[in-house]
C-alpha positions as CSV (number, residue, x, y, z in Angstrom):
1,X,0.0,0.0,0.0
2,X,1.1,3.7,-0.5
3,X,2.6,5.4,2.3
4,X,-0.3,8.1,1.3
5,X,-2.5,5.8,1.7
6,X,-1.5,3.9,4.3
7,X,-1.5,7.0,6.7
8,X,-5.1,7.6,6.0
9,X,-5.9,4.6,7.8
10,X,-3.7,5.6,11.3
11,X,-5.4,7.8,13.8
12,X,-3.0,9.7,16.1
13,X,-5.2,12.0,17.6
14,X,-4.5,13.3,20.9
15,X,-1.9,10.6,21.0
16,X,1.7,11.5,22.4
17,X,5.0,10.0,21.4
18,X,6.9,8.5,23.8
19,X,10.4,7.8,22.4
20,X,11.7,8.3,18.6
21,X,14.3,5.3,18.4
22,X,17.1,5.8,15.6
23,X,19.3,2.9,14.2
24,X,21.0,3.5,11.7
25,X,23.2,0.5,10.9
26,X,19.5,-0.6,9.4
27,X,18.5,2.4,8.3
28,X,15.2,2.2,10.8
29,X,13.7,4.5,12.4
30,X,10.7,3.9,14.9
31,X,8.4,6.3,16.8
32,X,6.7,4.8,20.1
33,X,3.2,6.5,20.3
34,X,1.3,6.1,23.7
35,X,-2.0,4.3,21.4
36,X,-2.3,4.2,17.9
37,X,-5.9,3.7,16.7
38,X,-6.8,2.6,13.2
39,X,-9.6,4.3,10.5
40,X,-11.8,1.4,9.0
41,X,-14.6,3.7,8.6
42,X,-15.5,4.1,4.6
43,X,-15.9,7.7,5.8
44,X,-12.3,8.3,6.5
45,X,-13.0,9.1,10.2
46,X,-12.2,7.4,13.1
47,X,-15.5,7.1,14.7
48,X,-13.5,6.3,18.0
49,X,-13.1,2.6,16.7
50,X,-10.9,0.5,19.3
51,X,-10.6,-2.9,18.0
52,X,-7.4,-2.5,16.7
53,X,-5.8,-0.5,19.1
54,X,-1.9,-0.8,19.5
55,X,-0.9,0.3,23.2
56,X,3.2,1.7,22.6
57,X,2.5,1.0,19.1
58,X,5.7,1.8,16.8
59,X,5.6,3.7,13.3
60,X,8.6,2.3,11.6
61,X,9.8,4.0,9.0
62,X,12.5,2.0,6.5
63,X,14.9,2.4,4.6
64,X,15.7,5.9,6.4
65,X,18.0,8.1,4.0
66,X,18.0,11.5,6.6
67,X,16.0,12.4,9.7
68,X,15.9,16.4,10.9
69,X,14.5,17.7,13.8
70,X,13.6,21.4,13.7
71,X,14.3,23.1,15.9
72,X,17.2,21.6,17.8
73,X,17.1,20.9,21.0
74,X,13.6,20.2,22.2
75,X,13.2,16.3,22.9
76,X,9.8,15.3,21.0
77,X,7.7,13.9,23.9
78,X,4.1,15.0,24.2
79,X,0.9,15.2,21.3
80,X,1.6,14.5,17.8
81,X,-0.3,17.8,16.3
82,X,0.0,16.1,12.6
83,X,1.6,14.0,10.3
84,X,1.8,13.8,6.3
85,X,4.0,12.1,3.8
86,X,4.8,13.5,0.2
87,X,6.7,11.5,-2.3
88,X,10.1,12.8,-3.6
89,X,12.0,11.8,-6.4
90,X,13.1,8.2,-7.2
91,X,16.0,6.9,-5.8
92,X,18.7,4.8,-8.1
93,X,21.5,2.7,-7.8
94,X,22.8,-0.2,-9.2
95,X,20.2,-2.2,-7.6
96,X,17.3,-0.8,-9.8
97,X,14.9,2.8,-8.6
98,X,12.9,3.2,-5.7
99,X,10.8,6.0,-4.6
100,X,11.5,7.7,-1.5
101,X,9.2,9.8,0.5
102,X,9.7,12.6,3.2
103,X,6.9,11.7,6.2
104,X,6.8,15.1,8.0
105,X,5.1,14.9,11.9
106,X,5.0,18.0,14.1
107,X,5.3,16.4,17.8
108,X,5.1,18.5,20.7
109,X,7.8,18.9,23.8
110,X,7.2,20.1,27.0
111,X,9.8,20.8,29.5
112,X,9.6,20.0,33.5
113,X,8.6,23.7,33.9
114,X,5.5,22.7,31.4
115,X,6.5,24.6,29.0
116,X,5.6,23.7,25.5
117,X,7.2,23.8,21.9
118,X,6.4,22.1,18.6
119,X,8.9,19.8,17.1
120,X,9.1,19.6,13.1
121,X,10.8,16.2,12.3
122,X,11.3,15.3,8.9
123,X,12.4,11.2,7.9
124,X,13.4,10.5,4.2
125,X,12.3,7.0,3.9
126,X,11.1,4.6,1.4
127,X,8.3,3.4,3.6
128,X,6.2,2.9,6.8
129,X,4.6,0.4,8.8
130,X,3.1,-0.5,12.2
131,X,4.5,-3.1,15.1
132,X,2.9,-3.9,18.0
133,X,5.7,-4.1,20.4
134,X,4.7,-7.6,21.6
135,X,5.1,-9.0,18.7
136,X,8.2,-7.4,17.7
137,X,9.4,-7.3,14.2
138,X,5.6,-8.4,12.8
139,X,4.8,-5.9,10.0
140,X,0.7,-4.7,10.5
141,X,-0.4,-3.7,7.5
């Protein structure tokens, strides 16, 4: 499935990140959110459907290329005010073309005081998936 697509069925609403995990010997990159919720609805709205709720579910992103966090400093750790993807221009090697995509996600952080700021992180990727962390490694579609 599209990335574009795929995102249309992920509702992050008033959901908070909880860690943003880099590794980049595999070019991964996940993003622990405190509940992800998915849309099933032909609507395109959540309707507050539960069924396939992932508690500390991961967004893994693959395949990472770059990751920027804007502005520097501030540790993303609180509501994820939105997140989009756009594709970018294929990527080629030797190995044949694939397209990448930049998945943009404003996350806020507050700071012990409370103080809040908003967090622009942009991941060049070739795609996304969920994982339950209980069953690690298992790509949900």
């Amino acid at each position: 499935m599209e990335p574009k697509d795929f995102l249309k069925t992920v509702y992050l609403g008033d959901r908070a990140c909880k860690r943003l995990l880099i590794d980049g010997w595999n070019g991964r990159i996940e993003l622990q959110v405190d509940v992800i919720s998915r849309v099933r609805d032909p609507s395109g709205h959540w309707n507050f459907y539960t069924d396939e709720d992932i508690n500390d579910g991961l967004i893994v992103f693959s395949n990472v290329s770059s990751i920027k966090l804007s502005p520097p400093g501030p540790v993303p750790n609180d509501y994820i005010n939105s997140f989009e993807v756009h594709p970018l221009d294929e990527k080629c090697d030797a190995e044949g073309c694939k397209q990448l995509y930049v998945f943009q996600l404003s996350v806020s952080s507050v700071d012990p005081q409370g103080n809040s700021r908003e967090v622009c992180i942009d991941i060049v990727a070739e795609d996304v998936h969920l994982e339950d962390p209980q069953h690690p490694g298992v790509v949900i579609p």
